[in-house]
C-alpha positions as CSV (number, residue, x, y, z in Angstrom):
1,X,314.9,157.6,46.1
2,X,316.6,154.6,44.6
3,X,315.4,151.6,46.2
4,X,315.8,147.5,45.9
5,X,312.5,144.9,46.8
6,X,312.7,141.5,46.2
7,X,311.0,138.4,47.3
8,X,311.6,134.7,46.6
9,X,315.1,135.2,45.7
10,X,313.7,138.3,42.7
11,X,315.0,141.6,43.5
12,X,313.4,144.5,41.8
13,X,315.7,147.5,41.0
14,X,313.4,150.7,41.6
15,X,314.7,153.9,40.0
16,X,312.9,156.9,41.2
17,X,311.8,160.0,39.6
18,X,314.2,162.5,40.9
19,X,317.7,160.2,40.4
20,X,316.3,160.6,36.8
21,X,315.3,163.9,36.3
22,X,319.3,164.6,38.4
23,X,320.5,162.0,36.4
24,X,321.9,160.2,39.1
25,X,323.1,157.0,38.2
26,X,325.1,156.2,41.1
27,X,322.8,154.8,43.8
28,X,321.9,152.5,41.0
29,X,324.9,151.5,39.7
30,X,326.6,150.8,43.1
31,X,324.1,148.4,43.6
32,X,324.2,146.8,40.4
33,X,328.0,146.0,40.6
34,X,327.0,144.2,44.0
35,X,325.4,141.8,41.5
36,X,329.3,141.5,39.4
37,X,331.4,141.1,42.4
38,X,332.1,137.3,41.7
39,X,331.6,134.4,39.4
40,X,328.9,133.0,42.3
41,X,327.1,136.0,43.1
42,X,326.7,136.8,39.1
43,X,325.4,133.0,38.5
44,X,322.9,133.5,41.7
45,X,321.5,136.4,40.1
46,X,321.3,135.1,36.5
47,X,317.6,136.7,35.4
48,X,316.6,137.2,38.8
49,X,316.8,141.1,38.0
50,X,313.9,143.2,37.6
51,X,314.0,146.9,36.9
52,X,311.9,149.7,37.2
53,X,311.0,153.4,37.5
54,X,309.1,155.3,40.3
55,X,307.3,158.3,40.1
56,X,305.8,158.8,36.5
57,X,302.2,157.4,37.6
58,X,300.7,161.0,36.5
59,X,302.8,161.1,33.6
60,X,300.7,160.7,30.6
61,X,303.9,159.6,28.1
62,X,305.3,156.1,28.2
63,X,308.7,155.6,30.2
64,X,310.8,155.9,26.7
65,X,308.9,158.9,25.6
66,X,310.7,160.4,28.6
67,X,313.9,162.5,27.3
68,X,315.1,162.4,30.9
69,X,314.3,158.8,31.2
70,X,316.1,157.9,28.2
71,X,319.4,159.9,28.9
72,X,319.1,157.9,32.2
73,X,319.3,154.8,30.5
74,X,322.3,155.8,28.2
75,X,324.3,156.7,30.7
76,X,323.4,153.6,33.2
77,X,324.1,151.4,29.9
78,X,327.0,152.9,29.4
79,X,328.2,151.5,32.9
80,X,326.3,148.4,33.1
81,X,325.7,146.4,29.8
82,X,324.7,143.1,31.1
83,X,320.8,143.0,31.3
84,X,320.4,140.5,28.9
85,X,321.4,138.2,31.7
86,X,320.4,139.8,35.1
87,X,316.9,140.8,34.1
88,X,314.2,138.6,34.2
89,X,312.3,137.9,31.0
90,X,309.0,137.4,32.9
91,X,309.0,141.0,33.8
92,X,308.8,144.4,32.1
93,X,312.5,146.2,33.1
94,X,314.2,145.0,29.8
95,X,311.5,146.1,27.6
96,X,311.5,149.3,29.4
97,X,315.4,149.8,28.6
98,X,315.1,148.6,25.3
99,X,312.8,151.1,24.0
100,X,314.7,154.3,25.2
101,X,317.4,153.2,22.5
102,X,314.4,153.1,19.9
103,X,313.4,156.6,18.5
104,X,310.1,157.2,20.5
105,X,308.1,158.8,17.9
106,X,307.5,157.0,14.2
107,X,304.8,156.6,12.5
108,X,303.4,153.2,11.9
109,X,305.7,152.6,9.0
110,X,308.4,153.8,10.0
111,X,308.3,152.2,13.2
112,X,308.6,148.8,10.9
113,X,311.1,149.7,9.1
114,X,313.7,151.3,11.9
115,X,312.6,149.1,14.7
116,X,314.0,146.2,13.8
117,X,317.4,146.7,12.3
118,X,317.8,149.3,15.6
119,X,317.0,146.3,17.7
120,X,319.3,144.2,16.0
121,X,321.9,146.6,16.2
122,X,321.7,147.2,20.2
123,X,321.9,143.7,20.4
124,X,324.6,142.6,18.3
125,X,326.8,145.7,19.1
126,X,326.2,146.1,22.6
127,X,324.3,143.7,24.9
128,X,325.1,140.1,23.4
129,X,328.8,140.9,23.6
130,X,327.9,141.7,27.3
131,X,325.7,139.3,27.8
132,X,328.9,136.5,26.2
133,X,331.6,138.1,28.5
134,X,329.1,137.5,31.5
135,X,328.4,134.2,30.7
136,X,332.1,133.0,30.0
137,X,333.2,134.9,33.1
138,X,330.3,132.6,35.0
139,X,331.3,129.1,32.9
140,X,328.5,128.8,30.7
141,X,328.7,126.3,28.0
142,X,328.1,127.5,24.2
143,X,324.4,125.8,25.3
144,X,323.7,127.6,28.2
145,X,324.6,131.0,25.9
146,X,322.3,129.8,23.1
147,X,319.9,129.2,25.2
148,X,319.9,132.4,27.2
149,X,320.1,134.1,23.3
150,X,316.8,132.1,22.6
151,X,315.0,133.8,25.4
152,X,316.3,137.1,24.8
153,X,315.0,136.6,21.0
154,X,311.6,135.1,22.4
155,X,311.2,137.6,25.2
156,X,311.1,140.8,22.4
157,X,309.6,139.2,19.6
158,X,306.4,137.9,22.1
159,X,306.6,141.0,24.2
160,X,304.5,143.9,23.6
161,X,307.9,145.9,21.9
162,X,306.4,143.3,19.0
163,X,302.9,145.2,19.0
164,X,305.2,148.8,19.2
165,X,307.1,147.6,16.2
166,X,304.0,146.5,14.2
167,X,302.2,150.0,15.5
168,X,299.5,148.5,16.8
169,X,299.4,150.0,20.3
C-alpha cells in the first residue's frame, strides 16, 4: 500500500510492491499533486521530497533492474516531471528514478559510453525543463535555478550512479 512518512518537515513518498507490480500510479500521483497545488505549497516543499519503494527486501535485483519497477517510473514521470526540485539530494529516491531510464544491463564499457549522454539526455529533454517551469512558477531568480542545477549536477556525479557509470559496483 502507498504510503507518506515524514518528520522534521521531510516527507517520504513510499511506493509499495503491489501498486507496482498493478502499476497503479494513482495513489501516488494524487499525492504528489498535493505538493503542485500553489506557488506556497510548491516552495514549502522545494527538496523536501524523498521517494521510495516497499517490498523488494527479498529481491535479489536492484530497484531499476526491475521491469515492473521501471514501467512504474515511466508512467509516474510521465505525469509528474518535477523531481529535480521536490526530491531531496541528501537521499536516495532520485537516484532510484534516474536509473530506471538507464538501460540496466551494460557491460563495463558500455555502461561508460551510454550512461552519460542517456543522463544528459533525460535531463536536458525532460526534467530541467520541468524543473525551470517549477521554479518560474514559484519566483526563482536565474540564481536560485543555477543553483538548484548545481546540485542536481553535484548530487549524480558524487552519488553512487557515478560508481554505476564507471562499472565499478
Amino acid at each position: 500500500m502507498f504510503g507518506i512518512s515524514g518528520h522534521s518537515d521531510n516527507i517520504s513518498i513510499v511506493i509499495s510492491r503491489s501498486e507496482v507490480e498493478s502499476c497503479d500510479i494513482d495513489p501516488a500521483l494524487e499525492t504528489l499533486k498535493t505538493f503542485v497545488q500553489s506557488a506556497e505549497i510548491i516552495a514549502d516543499y522545494f527538496e523536501k521530497l524523498d521517494i521510495s519503494f516497499y517490498g523488494y527486501d527479498q529481491d535479489p535485483r536492484e530497484l531499476f533492474e526491475i521491469p515492473e519497477v521501471r514501467k512504474y517510473v515511466y508512467k509516474l514521470d510521465e505525469k509528474f516531471p518535477y523531481w529535480l526540485f521536490f526530491l531531496s539530494k541528501s537521499h536516495f529516491g532520485l537516484q532510484c528514478l534516474l536509473l530506471c531510464f538507464l538501460p540496466p544491463h551494460l557491460s563495463k564499457e558500455a555502461k561508460i559510453r551510454l550512461f552519460p549522454a542517456e543522463i544528459e539526455r533525460i535531463l536536458a529533454k525532460r526534467w530541467f525543463p520541468a524543473m525551470d517551469q517549477i521554479c518560474k512558477h514559484v519566483g526563482f531568480s536565474d540564481v536560485q535555478v543555477e543553483e538548484l542545477m548545481d546540485r542536481v549536477v553535484k548530487y549524480i556525479a558524487g552519488s553512487h550512479l557515478s560508481r554505476r557509470v564507471e562499472g565499478s559496483d
